[in-house]
Every structure is written in structure tokens, then in C-alpha cells.
NUSEMAR-686757 format. One line per 4 residues: number of its first residue (from 1); their letters; for each residue x, y, z of C-alpha. Coordinates in steps of 0.25 Angstrom, whole numbers. Example, Ala and Ser with C-alpha at 12.3 -4.5 7.8 and 13.67 -1.06 7.14 Angstrom:
residues 2
1	AS	49,-18,31 ~ 55,-4,29
***
This chain:
residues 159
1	XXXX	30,-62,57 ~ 37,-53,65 ~ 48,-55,76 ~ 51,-46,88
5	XXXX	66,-53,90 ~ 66,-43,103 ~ 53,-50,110 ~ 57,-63,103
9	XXXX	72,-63,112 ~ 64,-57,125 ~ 54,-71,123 ~ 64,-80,120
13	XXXX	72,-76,133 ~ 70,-83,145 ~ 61,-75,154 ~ 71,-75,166
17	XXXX	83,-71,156 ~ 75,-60,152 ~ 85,-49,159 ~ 85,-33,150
21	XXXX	100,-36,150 ~ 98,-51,143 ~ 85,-46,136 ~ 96,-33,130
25	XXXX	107,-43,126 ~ 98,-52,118 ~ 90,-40,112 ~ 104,-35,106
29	XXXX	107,-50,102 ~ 94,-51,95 ~ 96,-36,88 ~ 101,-40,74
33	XXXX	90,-51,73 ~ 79,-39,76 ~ 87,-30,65 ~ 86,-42,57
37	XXXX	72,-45,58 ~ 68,-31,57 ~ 74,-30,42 ~ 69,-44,39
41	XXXX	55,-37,41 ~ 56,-25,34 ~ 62,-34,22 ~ 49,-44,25
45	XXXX	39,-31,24 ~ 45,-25,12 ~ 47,-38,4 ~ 32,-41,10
49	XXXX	27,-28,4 ~ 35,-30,-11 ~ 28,-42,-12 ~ 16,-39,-10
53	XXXX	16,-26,-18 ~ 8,-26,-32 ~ 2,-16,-43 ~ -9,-13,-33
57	XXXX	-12,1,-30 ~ -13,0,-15 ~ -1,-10,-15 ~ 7,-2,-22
61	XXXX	4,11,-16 ~ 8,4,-1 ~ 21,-1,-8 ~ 26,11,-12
65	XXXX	22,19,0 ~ 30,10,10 ~ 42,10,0 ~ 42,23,-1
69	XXXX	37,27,12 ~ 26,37,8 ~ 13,35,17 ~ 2,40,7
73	XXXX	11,49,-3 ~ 11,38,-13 ~ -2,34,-17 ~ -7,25,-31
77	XXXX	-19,29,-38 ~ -25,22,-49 ~ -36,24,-59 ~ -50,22,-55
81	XXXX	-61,27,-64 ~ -70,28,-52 ~ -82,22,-57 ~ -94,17,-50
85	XXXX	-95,3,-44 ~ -107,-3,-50 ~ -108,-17,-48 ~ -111,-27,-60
89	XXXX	-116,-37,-50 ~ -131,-39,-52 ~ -133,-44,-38 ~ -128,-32,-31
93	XXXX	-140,-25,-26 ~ -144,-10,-29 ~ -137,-5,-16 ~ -124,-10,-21
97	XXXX	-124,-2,-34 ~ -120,13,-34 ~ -130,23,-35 ~ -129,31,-47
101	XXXX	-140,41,-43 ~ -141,44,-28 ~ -156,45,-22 ~ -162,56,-17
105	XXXX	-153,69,-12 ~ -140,61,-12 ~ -132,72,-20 ~ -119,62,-22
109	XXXX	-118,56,-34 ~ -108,46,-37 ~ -97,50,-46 ~ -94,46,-59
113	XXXX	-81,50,-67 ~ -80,53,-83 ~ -74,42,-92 ~ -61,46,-91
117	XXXX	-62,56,-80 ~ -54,50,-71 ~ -44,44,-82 ~ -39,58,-84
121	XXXX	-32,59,-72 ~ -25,46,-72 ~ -21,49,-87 ~ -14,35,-95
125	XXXX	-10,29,-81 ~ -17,18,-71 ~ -10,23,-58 ~ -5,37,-51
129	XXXX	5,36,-43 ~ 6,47,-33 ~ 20,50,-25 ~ 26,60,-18
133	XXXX	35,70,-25 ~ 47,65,-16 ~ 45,51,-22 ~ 53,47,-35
137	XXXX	45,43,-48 ~ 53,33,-51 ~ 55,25,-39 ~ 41,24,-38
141	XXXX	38,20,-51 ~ 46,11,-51 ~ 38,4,-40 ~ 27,5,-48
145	XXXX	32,-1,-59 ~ 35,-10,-51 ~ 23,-16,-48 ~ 13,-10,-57
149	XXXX	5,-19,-64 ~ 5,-20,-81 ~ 0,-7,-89 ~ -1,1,-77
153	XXXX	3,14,-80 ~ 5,24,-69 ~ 8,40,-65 ~ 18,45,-54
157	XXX	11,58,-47 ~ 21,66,-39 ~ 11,73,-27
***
């Protein structure tokens, strides 16, 4: 909910009371409650956001970008290994499943990564975590310890 106090003192005064002289003294009577309220709803939006924030990856990528104020520089990738989707469901038709052997001239072939191939990149951890060079490790770090879940290990990238 949000309240323009302004517009709120404008309605409430009687329309043939609505003078710029009256309309300017109440404007600077009401002042402190609009200061007021505007701090009221940036603490609202910033306690909204923290409760709200959680281990997951978008979630906690958006967390960190408005804390920080970084539009796209902070960006969370986690492992994927990338597989094929190929449904278990034996009601699914033929047209749902992936095909593994395209007909006639189509020369794109899905692919297909090694056992461990993309591992390599992502080394022993779950998660990369890519900040600026002007960011602080351990500020961020913290964060993410923060709201990591359990045996999550993660690596700090400077780009």
C-alpha cells in the first residue's frame, strides 16, 4: 500500500479552501510525515526483500545485485551437467521425446558432453560466483554464507 501524503491533504481539503497559498502551508505542514513515510518504505522494501531471500540461485543473485547496486556484473552460475531431457513417462508420445538421430539433411545433432567434461571447469565446488574486481571478497562471501544451504561449496571469480 502506498500513500501519496501530498494528494492525500490536497483531497481532504475542502474544494473551496483549496487556495496555492493554503494548499503551500499545509504541503509544508504535512512535509515530515512525507519524509517520514518515505523512509518507512524503503525500510518496508529492504526488510520485504530479506525476508524473502533464500539459497536460490536467482534469488540470491537479485539479492546481491540491489545490495550492491550492480545491474548484471554479479551473476551466480551453478553446475549443470547439461544432459538430455528424456522423459521416464511412458504416456508421453514419441513427439515429446528428444530426437537423438535427426531425419534426413538436418546436420544439427544434439550435443552431448563427456562424463566429467563439464565438472572440470567447476572443479570440487557447486557454485561460481562472478563479481566485479571492484567488489570485496569478503563482503560477498559473507552473504553467501549467509544464505547458502548445507554442503554447498562455492568459488569467488574476480572478472
Amino acid at each position: 500500500m502506498n500513500i501519496d501524503i501530498r494528494n492525500l491533504v490536497f483531497q481532504l481539503t475542502p474544494p473551496h479552501k483549496r487556495l496555492p497559498l493554503r494548499n503551500a502551508w499545509l504541503g509544508a505542514l504535512a512535509r515530515p510525515f512525507v519524509d517520514l513515510w518515505d523512509s518507512f518504505e524503503s525500510w518496508r522494501d529492504n526488510t520485504r526483500m530479506m525476508v524473502n531471500v533464500n539459497s536460490q540461485k536467482m534469488v540470491l543473485e537479485g539479492y546481491l545485485r540491489k545490495k550492491y547496486e550492480r545491474d548484471i556484473s554479479i551473476k551466480l552460475e551453478e553446475y549443470d551437467d547439461r544432459l538430455l531431457e528424456v522423459s521416464k513417462n511412458p504416456d508421453e508420445g514419441e513427439e515429446s521425446m528428444p530426437e537423438f538421430f535427426p531425419k534426413g539433411d538436418q546436420a544439427l545433432k544434439p550435443e552431448i558432453s563427456l562424463q566429467g567434461e563439464l565438472r572440470e571447469r567447476f572443479e570440487d565446488v557447486d557454485l561460481i560466483v562472478h563479481i566485479p574486481a571492484d567488489l570485496d571478497e569478503n563482503l560477498i562471501s559473507t552473504e553467501i554464507e549467509r544464505y547458502k544451504q548445507a554442503q554447498v561449496k562455492y568459488k569467488i571469480r574476480k572478472d
